[in-house]
N, C-alpha and C positions, 0 to 999 in steps of 0.2 A: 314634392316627389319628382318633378320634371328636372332637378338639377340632382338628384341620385342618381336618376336613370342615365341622366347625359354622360354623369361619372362615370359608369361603368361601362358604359356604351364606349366614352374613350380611352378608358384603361383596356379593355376587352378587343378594340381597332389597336390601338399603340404596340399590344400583345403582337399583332401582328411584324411588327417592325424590333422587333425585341427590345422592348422597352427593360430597364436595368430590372434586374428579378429581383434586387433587392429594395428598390425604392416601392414597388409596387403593392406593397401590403399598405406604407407610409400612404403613398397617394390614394389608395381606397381607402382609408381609416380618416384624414384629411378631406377630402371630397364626402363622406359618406357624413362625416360630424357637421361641416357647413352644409349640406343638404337636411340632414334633422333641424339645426338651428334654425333655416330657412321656414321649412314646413312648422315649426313652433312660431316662428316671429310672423307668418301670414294667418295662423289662429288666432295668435292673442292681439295683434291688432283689428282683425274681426270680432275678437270680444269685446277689445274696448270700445268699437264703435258701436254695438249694439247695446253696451251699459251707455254711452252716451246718447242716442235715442231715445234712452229709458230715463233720462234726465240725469244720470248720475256721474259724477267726473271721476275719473281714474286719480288712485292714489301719484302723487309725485312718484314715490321708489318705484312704481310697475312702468313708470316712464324710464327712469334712468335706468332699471334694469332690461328693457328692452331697448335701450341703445346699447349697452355693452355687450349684451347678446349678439343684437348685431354688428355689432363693430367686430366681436369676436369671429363671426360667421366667416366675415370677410377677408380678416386675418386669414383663416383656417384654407379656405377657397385660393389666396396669395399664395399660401405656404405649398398646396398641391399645384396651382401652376406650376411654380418656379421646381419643385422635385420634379416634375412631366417635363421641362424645358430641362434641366441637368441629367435625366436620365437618357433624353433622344441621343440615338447616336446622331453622328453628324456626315450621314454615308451621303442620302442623296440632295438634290435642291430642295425637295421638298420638306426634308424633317431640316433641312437649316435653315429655311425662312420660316417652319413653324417654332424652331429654339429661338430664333431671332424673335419674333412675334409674343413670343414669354419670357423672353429673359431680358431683352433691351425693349419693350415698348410695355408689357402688362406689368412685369413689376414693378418697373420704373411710377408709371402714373398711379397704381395701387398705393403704391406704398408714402407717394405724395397726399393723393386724396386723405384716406385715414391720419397722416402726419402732420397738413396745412391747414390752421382751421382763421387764417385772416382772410375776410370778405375781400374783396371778391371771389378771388384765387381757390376758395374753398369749394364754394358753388360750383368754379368752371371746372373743378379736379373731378368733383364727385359725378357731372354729368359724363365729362369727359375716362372716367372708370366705366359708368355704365355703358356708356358706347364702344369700348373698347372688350367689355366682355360679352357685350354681343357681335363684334365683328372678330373675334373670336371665337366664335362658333361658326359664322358663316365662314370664315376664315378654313374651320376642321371639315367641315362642310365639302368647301371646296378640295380642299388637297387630300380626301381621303384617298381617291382614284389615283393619284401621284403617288402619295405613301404607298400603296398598296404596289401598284403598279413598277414602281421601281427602286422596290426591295429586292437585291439579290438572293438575301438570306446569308452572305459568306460574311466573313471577318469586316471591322471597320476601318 
């Protein structure tokens, strides 16, 4: 639920800077589908670990189907980045180094990670995704005061 909430928390900020009206259904329908897959794929590996405790092994398919769930999730979370970086206008510094920050660094390594799957290179995508969508938040984090701050409101 912590990356629903994030969702709208930054579609509801971005609202602020007039993010496109029309992507904005997109990026919450995107954002809101990988925050369900998210909250499903952290139950059902809690269930498997508790049937595994109980001695019992998880079918194969409950495994592959829980990686393409999340492979999916991750896709979907890619997909509302990249509409949240095309929809920012590009008025002040701050919403161009947050386009810049989605559209030339989160897509790019996203869409490597999920893509590359030769060792080593695979390992270093996937950690190097996870750290990149957390300093991506510290990143929204920090520039809300900027965004806010130095939006005109007038034409782009």
């Amino acid at each position: 639920m912590k990356l629903l909430t994030a969702t709208l928390l930054l579609v509801g900020t971005l609202r602020e800077v007039r993010l496109g009206d029309s992507l904005r259904p997109w990026i919450l329908s995107f954002g809101a589908a990988a925050a369900v897959l998210d909250f499903s794929e952290n139950h059902h590996i809690l269930a498997m670990l508790r049937a595994a405790q109980a001695g019992l092994e998880p079918p194969l398919v409950q495994l592959f189907l829980r990686e393409d769930f999340s492979a999916l999730k991750w896709l979907l979370g890619q997909l509302a980045f990249v509409l949240v970086g095309l929809a920012l206008p590009p008025r002040t510094w701050a919403l161009r180094l947050f386009r810049f920050a989605l559209l030339g660094v989160q897509m790019p390594v996203g869409v490597l990670a999920l893509c590359v799957s030769v060792q080593p290179w695979a390992e270093a995508l996937h950690w190097a995704r996870l750290l990149n969508v957390l300093a991506g938040f510290l990143l929204v984090a920090a520039l809300l005061p900027s965004l806010r701050a130095d939006d005109s409101g007038g034409p782009a």
